[in-house]
C-alpha positions in Angstrom: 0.0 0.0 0.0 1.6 3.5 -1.0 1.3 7.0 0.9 -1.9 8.2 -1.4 -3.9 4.5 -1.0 -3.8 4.5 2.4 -4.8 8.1 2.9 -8.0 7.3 1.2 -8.5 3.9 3.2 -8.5 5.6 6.6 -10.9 8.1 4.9 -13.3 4.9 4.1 -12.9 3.6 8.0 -13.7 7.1 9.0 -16.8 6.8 7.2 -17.8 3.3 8.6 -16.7 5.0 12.1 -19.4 7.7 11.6 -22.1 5.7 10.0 -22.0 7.5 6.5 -21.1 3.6 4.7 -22.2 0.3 6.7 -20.0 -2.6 6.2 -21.0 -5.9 5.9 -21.0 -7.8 9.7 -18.8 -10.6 9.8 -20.1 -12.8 12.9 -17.3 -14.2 14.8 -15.9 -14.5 18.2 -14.4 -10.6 17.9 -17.9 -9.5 18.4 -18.0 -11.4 21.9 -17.0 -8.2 24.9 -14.2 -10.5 26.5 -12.5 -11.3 23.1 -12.9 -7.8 21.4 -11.4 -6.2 24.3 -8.1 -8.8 24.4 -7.7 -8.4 20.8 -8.4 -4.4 20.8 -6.6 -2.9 23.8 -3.9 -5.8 24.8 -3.3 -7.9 22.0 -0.1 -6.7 19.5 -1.7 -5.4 16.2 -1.0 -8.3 13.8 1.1 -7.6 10.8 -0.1 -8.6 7.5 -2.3 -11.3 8.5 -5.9 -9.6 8.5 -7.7 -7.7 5.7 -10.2 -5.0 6.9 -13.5 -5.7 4.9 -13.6 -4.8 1.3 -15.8 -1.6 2.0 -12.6 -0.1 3.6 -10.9 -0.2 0.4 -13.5 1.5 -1.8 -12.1 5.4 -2.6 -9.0 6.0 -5.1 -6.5 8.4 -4.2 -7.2 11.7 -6.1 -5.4 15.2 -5.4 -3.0 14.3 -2.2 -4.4 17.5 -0.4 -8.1 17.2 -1.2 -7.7 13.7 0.3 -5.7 14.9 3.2 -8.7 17.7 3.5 -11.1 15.3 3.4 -9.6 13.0 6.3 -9.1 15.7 8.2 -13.1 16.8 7.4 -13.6 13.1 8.9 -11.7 13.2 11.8 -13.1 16.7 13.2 -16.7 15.0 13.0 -15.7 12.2 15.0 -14.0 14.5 17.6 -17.5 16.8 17.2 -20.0 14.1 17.8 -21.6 13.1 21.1 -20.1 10.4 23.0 -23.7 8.7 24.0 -25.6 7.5 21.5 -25.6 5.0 19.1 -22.3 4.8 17.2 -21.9 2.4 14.3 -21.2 -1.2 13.8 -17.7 -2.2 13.3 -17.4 -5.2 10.6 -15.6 -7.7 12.9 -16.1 -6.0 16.3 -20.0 -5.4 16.1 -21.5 -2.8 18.3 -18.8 -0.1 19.9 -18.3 3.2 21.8 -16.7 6.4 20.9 -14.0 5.2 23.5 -13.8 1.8 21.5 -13.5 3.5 18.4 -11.3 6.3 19.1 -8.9 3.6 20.5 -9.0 1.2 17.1 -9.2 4.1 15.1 -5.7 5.2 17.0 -4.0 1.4 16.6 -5.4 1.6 13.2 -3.6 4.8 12.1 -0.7 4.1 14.4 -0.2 0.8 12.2 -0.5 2.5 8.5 1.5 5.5 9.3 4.4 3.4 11.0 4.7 2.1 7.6 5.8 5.3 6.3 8.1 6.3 8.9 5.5 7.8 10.9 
């Protein structure tokens, strides 16, 4: 994945983050509380080994800096919005919290820019 591809799919899990495009749900033992939360808060992030569903990789790159605007667009609604309320459904995880999503959303940036020196 370059610089420009994974701009766009961070964009996409933004959107799934705030509702705006609904993954498929992919039933599995992530979606059970004790498992997601071993595998999201303690558990290394595995390399490699798991592709995020194929909604995440929807956008093309475009114009660096209308992408990068439009990342940051999505990031300042997720800071915006409420913390109650109903958030969306993560493909693997199934029903989360602001506080569960901020902290994949972190792992899941962390992981993509440590790729590029980040």
């Amino acid at each position: 994945m370059n610089a420009p591809r994974m701009l766009v799919h961070l964009s996409d899990q933004m959107r799934h983050t705030l509702g705006d495009s609904i993954p498929k749900p992919h039933p599995g033992p992530l979606r059970w509380p004790i498992i997601r939360a071993v595998v999201m808060y303690w558990l290394p992030w595995p390399r490699g080994r798991v592709k995020g569903p194929p909604e995440a990789f929807v956008t093309q790159p475009a114009v660096w800096c209308d992408d990068l605007e439009r990342f940051e667009t999505l990031i300042a609604r997720f800071v915006a919005q409420e913390e109650t309320g109903t958030w969306a459904e993560h493909a693997f995880f199934g029903r989360m919290t602001k506080r569960s999503w901020g902290h994949f959303c972190y792992r899941h940036f962390d992981y993509h820019l440590r790729q590029f020196g980040g």
